[in-house]
C-alpha positions as CSV (number, residue, x, y, z in Angstrom):
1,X,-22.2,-8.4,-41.3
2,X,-25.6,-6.6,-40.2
3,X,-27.6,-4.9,-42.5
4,X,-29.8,-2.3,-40.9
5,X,-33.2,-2.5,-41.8
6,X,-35.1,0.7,-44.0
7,X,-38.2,3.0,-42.1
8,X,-39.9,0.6,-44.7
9,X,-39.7,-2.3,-42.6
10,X,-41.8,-2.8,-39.3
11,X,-43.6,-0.2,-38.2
12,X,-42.6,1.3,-35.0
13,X,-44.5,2.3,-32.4
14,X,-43.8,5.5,-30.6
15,X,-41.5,5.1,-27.3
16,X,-43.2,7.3,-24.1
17,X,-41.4,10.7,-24.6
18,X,-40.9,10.7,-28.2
19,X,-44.4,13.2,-28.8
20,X,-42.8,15.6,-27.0
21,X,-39.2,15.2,-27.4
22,X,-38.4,15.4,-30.7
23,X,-33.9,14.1,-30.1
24,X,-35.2,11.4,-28.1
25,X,-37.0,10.8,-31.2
26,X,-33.8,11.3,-33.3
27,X,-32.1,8.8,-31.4
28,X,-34.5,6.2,-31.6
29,X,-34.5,6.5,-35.2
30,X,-31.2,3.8,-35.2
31,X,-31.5,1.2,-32.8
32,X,-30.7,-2.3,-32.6
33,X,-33.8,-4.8,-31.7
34,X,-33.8,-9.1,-31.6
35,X,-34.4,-9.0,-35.8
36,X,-31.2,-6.6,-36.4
37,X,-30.3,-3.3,-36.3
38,X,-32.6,-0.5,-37.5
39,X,-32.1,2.8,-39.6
40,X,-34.9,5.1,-40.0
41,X,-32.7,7.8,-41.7
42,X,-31.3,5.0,-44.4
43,X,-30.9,7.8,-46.9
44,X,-31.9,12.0,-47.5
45,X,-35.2,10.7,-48.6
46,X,-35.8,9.2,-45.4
47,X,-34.5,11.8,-43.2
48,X,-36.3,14.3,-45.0
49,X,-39.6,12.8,-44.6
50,X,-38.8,12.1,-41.1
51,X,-38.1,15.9,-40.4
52,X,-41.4,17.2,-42.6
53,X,-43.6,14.6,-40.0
54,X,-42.0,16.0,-36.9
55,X,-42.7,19.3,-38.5
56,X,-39.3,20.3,-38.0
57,X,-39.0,21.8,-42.0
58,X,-41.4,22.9,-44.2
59,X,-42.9,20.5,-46.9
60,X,-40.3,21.1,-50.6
61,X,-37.1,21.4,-48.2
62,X,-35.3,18.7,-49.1
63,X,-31.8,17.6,-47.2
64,X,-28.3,17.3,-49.8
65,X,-25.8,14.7,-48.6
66,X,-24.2,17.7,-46.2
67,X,-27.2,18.0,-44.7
68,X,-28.0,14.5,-44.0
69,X,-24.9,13.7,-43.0
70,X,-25.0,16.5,-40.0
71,X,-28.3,15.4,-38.8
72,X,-26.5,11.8,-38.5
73,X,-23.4,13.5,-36.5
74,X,-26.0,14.9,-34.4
75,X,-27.8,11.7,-33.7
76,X,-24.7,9.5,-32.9
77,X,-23.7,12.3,-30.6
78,X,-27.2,12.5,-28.7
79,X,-27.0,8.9,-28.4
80,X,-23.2,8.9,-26.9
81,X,-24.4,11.5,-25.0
82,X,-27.6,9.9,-23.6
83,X,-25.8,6.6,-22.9
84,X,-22.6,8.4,-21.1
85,X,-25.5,10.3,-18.9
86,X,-27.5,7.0,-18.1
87,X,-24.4,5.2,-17.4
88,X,-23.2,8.0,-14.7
89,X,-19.7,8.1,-17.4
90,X,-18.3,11.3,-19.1
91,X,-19.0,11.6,-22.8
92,X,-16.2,11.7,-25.4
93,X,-15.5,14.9,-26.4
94,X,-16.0,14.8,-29.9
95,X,-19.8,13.7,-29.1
96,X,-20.1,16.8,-26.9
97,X,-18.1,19.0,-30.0
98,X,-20.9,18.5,-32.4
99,X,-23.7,19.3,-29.9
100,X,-22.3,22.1,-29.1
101,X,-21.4,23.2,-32.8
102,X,-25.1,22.4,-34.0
103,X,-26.6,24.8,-31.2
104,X,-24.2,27.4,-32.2
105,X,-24.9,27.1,-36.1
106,X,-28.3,28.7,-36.2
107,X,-29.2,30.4,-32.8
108,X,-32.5,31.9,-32.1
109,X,-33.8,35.2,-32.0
110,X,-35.6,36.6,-29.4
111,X,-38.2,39.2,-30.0
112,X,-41.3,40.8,-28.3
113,X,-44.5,40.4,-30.1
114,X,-47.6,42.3,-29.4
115,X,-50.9,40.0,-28.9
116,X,-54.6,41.5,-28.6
117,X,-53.7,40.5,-24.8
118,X,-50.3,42.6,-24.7
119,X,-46.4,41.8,-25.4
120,X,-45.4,38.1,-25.4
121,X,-41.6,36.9,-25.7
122,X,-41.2,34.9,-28.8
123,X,-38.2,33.0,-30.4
124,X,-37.5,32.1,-34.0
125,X,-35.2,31.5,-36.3
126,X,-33.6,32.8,-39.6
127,X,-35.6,31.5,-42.4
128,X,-32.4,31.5,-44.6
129,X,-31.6,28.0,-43.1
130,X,-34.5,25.7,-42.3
131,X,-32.5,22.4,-42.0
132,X,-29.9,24.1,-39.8
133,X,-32.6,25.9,-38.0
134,X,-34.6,22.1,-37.2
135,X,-30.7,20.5,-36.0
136,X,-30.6,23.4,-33.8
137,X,-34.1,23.1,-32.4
138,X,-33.1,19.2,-32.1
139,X,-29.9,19.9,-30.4
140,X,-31.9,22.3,-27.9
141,X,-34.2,19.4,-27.4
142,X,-31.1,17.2,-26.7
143,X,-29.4,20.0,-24.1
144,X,-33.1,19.7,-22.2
145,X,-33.1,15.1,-21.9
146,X,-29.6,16.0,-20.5
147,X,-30.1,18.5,-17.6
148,X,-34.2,19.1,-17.4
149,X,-36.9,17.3,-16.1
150,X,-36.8,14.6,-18.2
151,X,-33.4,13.1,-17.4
152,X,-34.0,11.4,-14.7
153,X,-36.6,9.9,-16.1
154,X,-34.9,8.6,-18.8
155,X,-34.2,4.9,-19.8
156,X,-33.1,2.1,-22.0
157,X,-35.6,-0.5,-22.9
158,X,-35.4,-3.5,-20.6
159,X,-36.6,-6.1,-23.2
160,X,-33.2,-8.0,-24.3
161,X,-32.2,-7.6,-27.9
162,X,-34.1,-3.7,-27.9
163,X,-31.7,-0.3,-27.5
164,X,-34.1,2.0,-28.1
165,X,-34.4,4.9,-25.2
166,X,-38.0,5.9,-23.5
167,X,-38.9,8.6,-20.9
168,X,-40.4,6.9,-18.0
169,X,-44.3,7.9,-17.5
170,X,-44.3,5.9,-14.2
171,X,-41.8,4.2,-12.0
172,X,-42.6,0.5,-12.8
173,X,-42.4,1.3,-16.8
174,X,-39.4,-0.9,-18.3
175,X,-40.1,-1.3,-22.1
176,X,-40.0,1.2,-24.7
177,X,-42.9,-0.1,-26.3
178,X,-46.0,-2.7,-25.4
179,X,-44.4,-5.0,-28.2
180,X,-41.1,-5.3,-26.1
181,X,-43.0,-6.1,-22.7
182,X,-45.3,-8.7,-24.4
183,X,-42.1,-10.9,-25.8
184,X,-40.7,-10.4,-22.5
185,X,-43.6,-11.6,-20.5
186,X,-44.4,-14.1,-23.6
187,X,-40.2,-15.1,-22.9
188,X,-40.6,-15.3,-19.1
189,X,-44.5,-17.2,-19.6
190,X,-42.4,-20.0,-22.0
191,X,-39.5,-20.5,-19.7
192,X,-41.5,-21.0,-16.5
193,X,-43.6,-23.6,-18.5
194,X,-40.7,-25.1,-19.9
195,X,-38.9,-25.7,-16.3
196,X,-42.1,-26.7,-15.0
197,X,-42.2,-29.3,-17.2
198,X,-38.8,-30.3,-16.8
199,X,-39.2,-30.9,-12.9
200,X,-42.6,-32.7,-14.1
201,X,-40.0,-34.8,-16.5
């Protein structure tokens, strides 16, 4: 039986889209690669650390068990989700149940502030809830890979062994990382040697 590695493991490099898509980034924090699957949100500890880099809550708000265990619900179903989209399928309902219940459990406020230059729309949230408010901002973030700009961009890594997902920054990109295109141009380099040598046999 798999045992998924901890954050503590390998370093990851960032996939293209993850800066500025912080549920692509969610999703990427479980993924399976060629050493074994990978868990970046092992444990609250994890998760909450993950969430206070991503500036999604304040430093000293720490997630409980609940709390952890809806930002994981909202992870599996971004990735069902994601994965129905890029296969051109439909999505099972349950995944599309929990996205829709996170957006709905801390909605935003608008309001009109007033700026040295004039009025200026603004949106925030109830400070009562800061976890619920970042799975709300993350399910937002999930709503906009699925129908914006960005989802037609999106992609799974091409590199065999590697899940992770990555927003295309140009039409020939295939890997979600440099590391993953290196062992599959090191793969390819090896293989051509290895029947060239055979014919030479």
């Amino acid at each position: 039986m798999d045992t998924a590695e901890s954050s503590t493991a390998t370093p990851l490099l960032q996939a293209p889209g993850e800066d500025r898509h912080g549920a692509l980034a969610l999703v990427n924090t479980e993924f399976r690669r060629p050493s074994g699957p990978y868990d970046g949100l092992g444990d609250a500890e994890s998760a909450t650390a993950w969430l206070n880099d991503r500036g999604l809550v304040p430093p000293g708000v720490p997630l409980d068990a609940r709390q952890l265990d809806r930002l994981l619900a909202l992870r599996r179903s971004l990735r069902e989700l994601l994965d129905a989209h890029l296969d051109g399928a439909s999505p099972v309902p349950a995944a599309l149940s929990t996205l829709n219940g996170t957006l709905a459990a801390a909605p935003a406020v608008h309001e009109i502030r007033w700026e040295d230059s004039g009025p200026v729309a603004a949106v925030c949230r109830p400070a009562g809830d800061p976890v619920g408010a970042a799975l709300t901002a993350l399910a937002e973030d999930g709503v906009e890979l699925l129908t914006g700009a960005p989802s037609g961009r999106l992609s799974t890594c091409g590199a065999p062994g590697c899940t992770r997902l990555f927003i295309r920054n140009h039409g020939a990109r295939r890997w979600c990382s440099d590391r993953c295109g290196n062992r599959v141009r090191a793969a390819r380099h090896y293989g051509d040697h290895r029947s060239a040598r055979d014919r030479s046999a």
